[in-house]
C-alpha positions in Angstrom: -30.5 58.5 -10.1 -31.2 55.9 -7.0 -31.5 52.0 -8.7 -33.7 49.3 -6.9 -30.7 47.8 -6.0 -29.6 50.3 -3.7 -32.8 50.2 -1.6 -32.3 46.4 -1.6 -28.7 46.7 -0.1 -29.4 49.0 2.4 -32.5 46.7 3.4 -29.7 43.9 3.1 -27.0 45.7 5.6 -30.6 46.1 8.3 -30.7 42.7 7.8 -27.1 41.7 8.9 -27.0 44.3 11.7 -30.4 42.5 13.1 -29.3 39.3 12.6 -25.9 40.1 13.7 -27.0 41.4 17.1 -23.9 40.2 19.1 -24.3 42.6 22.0 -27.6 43.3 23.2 -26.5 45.9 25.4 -24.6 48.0 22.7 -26.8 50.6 20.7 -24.5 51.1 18.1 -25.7 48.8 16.0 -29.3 49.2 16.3 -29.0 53.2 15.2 -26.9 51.6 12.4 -29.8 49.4 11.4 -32.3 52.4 11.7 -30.1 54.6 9.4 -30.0 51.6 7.1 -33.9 51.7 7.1 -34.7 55.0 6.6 -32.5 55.3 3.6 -33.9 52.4 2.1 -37.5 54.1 2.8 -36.0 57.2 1.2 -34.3 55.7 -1.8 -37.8 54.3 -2.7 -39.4 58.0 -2.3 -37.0 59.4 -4.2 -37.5 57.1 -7.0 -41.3 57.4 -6.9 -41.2 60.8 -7.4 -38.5 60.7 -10.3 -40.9 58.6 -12.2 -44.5 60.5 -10.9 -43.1 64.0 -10.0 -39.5 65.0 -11.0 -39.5 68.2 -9.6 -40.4 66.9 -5.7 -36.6 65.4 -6.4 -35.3 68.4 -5.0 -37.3 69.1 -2.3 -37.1 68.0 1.5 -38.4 65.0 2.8 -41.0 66.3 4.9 -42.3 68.2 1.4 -42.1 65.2 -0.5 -44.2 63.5 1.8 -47.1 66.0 1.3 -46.6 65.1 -2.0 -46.8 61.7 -1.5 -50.1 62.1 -0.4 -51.3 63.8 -3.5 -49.6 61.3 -5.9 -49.5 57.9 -4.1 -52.0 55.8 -2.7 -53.2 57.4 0.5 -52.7 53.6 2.8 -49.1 53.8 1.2 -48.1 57.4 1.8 -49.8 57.3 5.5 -47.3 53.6 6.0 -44.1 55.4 4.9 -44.7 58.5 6.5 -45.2 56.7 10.1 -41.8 54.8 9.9 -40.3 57.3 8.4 -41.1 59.3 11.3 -40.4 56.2 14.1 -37.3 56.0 12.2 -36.2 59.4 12.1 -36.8 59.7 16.0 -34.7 56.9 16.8 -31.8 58.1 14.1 -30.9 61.1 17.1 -28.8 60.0 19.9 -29.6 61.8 23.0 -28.3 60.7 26.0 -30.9 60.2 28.5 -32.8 57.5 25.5 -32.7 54.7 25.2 -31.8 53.0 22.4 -34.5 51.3 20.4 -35.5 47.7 21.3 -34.8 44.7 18.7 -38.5 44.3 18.5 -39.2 47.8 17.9 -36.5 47.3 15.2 -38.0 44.1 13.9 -41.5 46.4 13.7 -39.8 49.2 11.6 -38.2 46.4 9.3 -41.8 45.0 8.7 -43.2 48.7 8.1 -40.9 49.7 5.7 -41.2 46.3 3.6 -45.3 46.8 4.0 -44.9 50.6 2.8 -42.2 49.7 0.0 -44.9 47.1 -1.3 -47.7 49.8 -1.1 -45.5 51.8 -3.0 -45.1 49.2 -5.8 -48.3 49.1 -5.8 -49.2 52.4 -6.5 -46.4 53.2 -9.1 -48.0 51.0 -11.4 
């Protein structure tokens, strides 16, 4: 099972690659940080749906996102969904994109603590 605390370190490792940024040039570390993100955003999905709906455990992300929408509140589901997405696209390297931007990154950071708290909110 996923603890809170994982979600918190992974949020903690975005943190120290964003405030780490030593080479602004270097994508590495911003496709680190997105990783870092995303897994936090799914960490938190999985553990909402062990506690609302064990069986979405097993399913894909994409399916537990339509389930999201059933079980969470709608503002939350539609928050993580988005990022998850924006996250997702800039997880794949292809070589003629750029990497994303530190503000786009400092964006996805914000999104991902607003749809965490949303969550919260509607696991209670």
């Amino acid at each position: 099972m996923t603890t809170p605390s994982e979600t918190v370190r992974l949020l903690a490792t975005a943190d120290r690659l964003l405030a780490s940024a030593s080479s602004p040039s270097s994508g590495t570390w911003r496709r680190g940080a997105c990783f870092a993100l995303r897994s936090a955003l799914e960490k938190r999905i999985d553990q909402y749906h062990t506690r609302r709906y064990p069986a979405a455990a097993r399913c894909s992300m994409r399916a537990k996102f339509i389930c999201l929408t059933v079980y969470a509140d709608r503002e939350a589901a539609r928050a993580a969904m988005a990022v998850w997405h924006a996250l997702s696209m800039a997880c794949h390297y292809h070589h003629y994109e750029l990497p994303p931007t530190f503000d786009q990154l400092r964006h996805w950071r914000a999104e991902v603590r607003r749809a965490l708290t949303l969550l919260d909110r509607s696991d209670d």
